[in-house]
N, C-alpha and C positions, 0 to 999 in steps of 0.2 A: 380462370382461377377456380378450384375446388372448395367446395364451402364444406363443412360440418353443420347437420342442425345439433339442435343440443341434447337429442338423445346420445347421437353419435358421440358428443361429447362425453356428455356423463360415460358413456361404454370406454371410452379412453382413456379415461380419468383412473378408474376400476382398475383397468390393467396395469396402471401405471404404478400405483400402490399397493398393487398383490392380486395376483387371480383368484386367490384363497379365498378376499372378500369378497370379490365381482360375486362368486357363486352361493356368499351367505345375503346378498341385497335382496329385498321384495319391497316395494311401493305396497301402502294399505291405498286401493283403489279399488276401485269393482275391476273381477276378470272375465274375463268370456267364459261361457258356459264350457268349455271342455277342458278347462283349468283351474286348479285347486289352488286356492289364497292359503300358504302358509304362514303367513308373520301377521298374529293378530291386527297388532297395530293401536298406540295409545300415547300418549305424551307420558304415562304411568309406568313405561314401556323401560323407562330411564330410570337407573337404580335412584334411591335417594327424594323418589318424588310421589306422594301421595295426593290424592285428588277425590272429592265429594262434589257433590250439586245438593242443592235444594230450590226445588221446583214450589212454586203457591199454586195452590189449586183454585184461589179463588179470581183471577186473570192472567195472561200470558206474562209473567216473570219472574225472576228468580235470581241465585249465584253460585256461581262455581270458586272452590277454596284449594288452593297449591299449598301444599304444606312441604316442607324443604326439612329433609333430616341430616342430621351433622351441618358443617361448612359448604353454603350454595351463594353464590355472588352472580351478579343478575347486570346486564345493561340493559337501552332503553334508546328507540327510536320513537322520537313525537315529531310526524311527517303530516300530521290533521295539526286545521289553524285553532281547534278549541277541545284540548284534552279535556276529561275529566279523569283526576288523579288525586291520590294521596299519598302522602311523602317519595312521590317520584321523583323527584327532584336529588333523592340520596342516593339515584342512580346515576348521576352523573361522574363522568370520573373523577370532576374536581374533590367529589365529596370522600370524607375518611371512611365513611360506613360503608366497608367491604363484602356484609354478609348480610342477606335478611335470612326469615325463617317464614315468610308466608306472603303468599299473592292473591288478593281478593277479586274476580271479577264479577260484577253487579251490573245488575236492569235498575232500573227506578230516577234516570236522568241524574243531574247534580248530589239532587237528594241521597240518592242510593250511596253514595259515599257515607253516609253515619251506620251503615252495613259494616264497616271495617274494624267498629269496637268489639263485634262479634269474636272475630278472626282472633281478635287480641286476646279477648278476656279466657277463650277454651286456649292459646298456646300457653300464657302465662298460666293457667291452672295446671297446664303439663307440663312445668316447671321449664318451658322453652325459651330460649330470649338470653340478651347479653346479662351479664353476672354486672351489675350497677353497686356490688361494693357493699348490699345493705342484707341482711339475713331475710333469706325467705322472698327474695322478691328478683324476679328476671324480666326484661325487656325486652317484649317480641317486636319485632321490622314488621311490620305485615304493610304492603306496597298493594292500593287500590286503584282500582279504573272502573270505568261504569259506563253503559250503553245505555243511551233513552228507548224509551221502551213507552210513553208514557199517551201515546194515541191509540194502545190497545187494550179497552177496556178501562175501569175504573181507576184514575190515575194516581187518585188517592189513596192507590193500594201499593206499598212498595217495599222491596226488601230493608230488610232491620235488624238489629245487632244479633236478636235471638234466629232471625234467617241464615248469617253466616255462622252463626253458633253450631246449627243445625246441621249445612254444608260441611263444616270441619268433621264435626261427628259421622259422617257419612265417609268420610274421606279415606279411602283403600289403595293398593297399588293393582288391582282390579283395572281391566279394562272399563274405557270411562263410557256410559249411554253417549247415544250423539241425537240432536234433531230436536224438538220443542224441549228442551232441557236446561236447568239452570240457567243463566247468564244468556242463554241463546233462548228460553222460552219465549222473550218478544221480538225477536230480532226479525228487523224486515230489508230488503232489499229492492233497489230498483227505484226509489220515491221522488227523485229530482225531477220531474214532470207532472206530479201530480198537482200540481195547479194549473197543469194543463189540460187535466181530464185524465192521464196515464193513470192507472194505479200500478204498484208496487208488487212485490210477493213474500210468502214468507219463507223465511229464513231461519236459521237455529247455532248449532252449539255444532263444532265437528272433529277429530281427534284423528292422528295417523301418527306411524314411527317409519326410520330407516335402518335395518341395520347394516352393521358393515363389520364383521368379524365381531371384535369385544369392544366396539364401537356402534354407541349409542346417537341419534337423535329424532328426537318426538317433536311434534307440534300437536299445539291446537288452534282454533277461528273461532271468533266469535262476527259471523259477516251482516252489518248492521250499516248498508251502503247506502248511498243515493244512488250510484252507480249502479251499470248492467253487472252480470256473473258472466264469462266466459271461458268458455278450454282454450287453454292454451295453447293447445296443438293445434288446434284449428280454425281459432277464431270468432267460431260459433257462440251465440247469446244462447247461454243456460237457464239463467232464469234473470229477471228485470221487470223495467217498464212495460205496462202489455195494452196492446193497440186495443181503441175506443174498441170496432167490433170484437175482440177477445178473440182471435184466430191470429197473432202472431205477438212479434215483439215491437216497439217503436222504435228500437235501436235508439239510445239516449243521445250518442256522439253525432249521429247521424240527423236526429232530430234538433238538436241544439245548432248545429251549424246552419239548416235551412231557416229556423227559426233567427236566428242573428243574422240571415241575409232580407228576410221580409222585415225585423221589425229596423235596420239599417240601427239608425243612435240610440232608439230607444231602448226601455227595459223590457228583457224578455221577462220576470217576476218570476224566474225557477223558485223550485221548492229545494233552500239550501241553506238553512237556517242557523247559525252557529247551535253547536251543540245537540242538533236531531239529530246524527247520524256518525257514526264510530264503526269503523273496524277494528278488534283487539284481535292480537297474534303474540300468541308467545311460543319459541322456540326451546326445546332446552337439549343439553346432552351431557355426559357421563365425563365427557373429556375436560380437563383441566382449561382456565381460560380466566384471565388477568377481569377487573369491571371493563376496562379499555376494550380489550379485543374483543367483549361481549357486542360493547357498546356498537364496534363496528359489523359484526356477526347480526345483530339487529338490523342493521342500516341494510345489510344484503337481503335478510330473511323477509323484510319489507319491500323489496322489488318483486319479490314470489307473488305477493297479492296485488302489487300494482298490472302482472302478468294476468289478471283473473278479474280485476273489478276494473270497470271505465266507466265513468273517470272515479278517479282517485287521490286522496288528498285533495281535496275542495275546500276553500276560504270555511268552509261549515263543518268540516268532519272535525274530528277528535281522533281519527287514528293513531296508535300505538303498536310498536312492537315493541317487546320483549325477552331478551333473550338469556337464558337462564343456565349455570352449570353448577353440579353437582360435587364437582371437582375429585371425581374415581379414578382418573385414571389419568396417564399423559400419553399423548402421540406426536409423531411426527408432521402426520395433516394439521395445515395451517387454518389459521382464519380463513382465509380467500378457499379453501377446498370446504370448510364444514361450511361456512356464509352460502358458496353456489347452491350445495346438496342440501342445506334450509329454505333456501329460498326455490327451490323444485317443488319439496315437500309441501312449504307453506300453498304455492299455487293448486295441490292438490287438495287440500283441506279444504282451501276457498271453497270449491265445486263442492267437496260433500257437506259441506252447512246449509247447500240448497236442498241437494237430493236425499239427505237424510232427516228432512222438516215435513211436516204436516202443516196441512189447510187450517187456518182460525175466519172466524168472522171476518169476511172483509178483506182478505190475505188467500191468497190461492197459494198452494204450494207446487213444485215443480212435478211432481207423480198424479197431481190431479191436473193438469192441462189438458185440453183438450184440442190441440191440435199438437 
């Protein structure tokens, strides 16, 4: 029997829907040196979607602010046992609130959620938000998530209303920085071992698009794992848990399974805490798409990262996807065709939230390795 892998796929997919697009696609990935990256690459990338960071200078965190112009309707995958959210729950399809106008993502653990008054008080100042009936006065959606961040550096330092303030005011349709930036300034990876002596690495903030003729979709990562990082293609640990002498990786899946055969019933005492560790993903695109079939567009675009982090979804993460449309334009690609090309996308963002971070205290980043 003939297998396809899933480039092949995708390549079939392409023609199947117009050669015209196959030839406008480009992945934002690194290329080989004897080839020229044309498609910047940005979640900004998608009409309708403006995006700021605000970075603190005074320890590794911050937030990133999506601001949504005209009608944007958004679903949501919570696949982590311990979100941290605010009015996510109006993403569900049962809910009647079809359209928000802003998505906050925030460092500062639990806490950082009082970051989301920020988002509010600049979109109602630019008179954004549903018309409540009353003169002079609109009601901004703004939908929060938050990554802890809160082991690096002084923890009593955390983002706050005038940080997403700030964030918002930054927010351009500008390609967005990637790597020690906003929302990804603390982000670490690799940490479920560290009570075993493993340490972790650091991680950040990462951004890419697809296009496909006058078909849009961007992602961004914010990778904030217990979990290894790995390519998809090939299986390989990018960046994670890194062995006692510091000359490889402990491979975490690998290492958990020997360690649950020595210690037999007992506790192995992983470092898996509810609430230290979140992956945020959001998806969005230009094309038309019900909260429902978002809702389902999420659920796909969240196997993209399950392809890139192991493990994933732990009794302790908070993961979240999101998935977000602008509602420009209508196509004939379905869900199941924009969910698979989300979820490719999303696995390649994974990767660049390592490789586009820097070293902090204590956190080695994937460009300073030394092996």
């Amino acid at each position: 029997m003939s297998t396809f892998t899933r480039r092949q796929f995708n390549r079939t997919l392409m023609v199947s829907v117009g050669s015209v697009w196959a030839c406008d696609v480009a992945w934002n990935r690194p290329f080989p040196a004897n080839q020229q990256q044309t498609w910047a690459g940005s979640i900004t990338d998608v009409p309708g979607i403006k995006a700021g960071h605000y970075t603190d200078s005074r320890r590794p965190t911050g937030c990133t602010a999506l601001l949504f112009e005209g009608k944007a309707t958004a679903g949501v995958d919570y696949d982590g046992s311990a979100p941290g959210s605010h009015l996510g729950v109006l993403l569900q399809p049962v809910s009647p609130i079809d359209t928000i106008h802003g998505l906050l993502l925030t460092g500062g653990g639990p806490m950082g959620l009082a970051a989301v008054a920020g988002a509010v008080r600049y979109l109602e100042e630019h008179k954004t938000g549903f018309d409540w009936g009353i003169p002079n006065v609109r009601v901004p959606i703004v939908v929060g998530a938050v990554i802890d961040d809160l082991t690096l550096g002084d923890a009593r330092i955390r983002p706050d209303a005038d940080a997403a303030y700030k964030a918002c005011q930054a927010a351009s349709s500008a390609q967005l920085e990637e790597g020690n930036v906003g929302v990804g300034a603390g982000a670490t990876v690799g940490k479920m071992l560290r009570s075993k002596g493993y340490n972790g690495m650091k991680s950040g903030f990462a951004t890419s698009s697809l296009l496909l003729g006058d078909i849009i979709i961007g992602a961004l990562v914010v990778a904030n794992s217990v979990g290894d990082i790995l390519d998809r293609r090939t299986g390989k640990i990018v960046a994670g848990a890194v062995r006692h002498d510091g000359k490889g990786f402990a491979n975490i899946s690998e290492t958990l399974r020997m360690l649950a055969a020595s210690a037999g019933s007992s506790s192995l005492n992983i470092s898996d805490v509810p609430l230290r560790s979140t992956t945020l993903v959001v998806v969005a695109t230009n094309v038309s798409f019900t909260k429902t079939e978002l809702t389902k567009i999420a659920m796909m675009a969240s196997t993209g990262a399950a392809r890139a982090i192991n493990p994933y979804h732990t009794n302790g993460d908070g993961d979240s996807t999101f998935a977000v449309s602008t509602n420009r334009i209508s196509s004939d690609l379905g869900i199941s065709v924009i969910g698979a090309l989300a979820a490719d996308l999303v696995s390649e963002t994974v990767v660049r939230a390592v490789t586009h971070s820097k070293s902090v205290e204590g956190w080695v980043a994937v460009r300073d390795l030394q092996f």
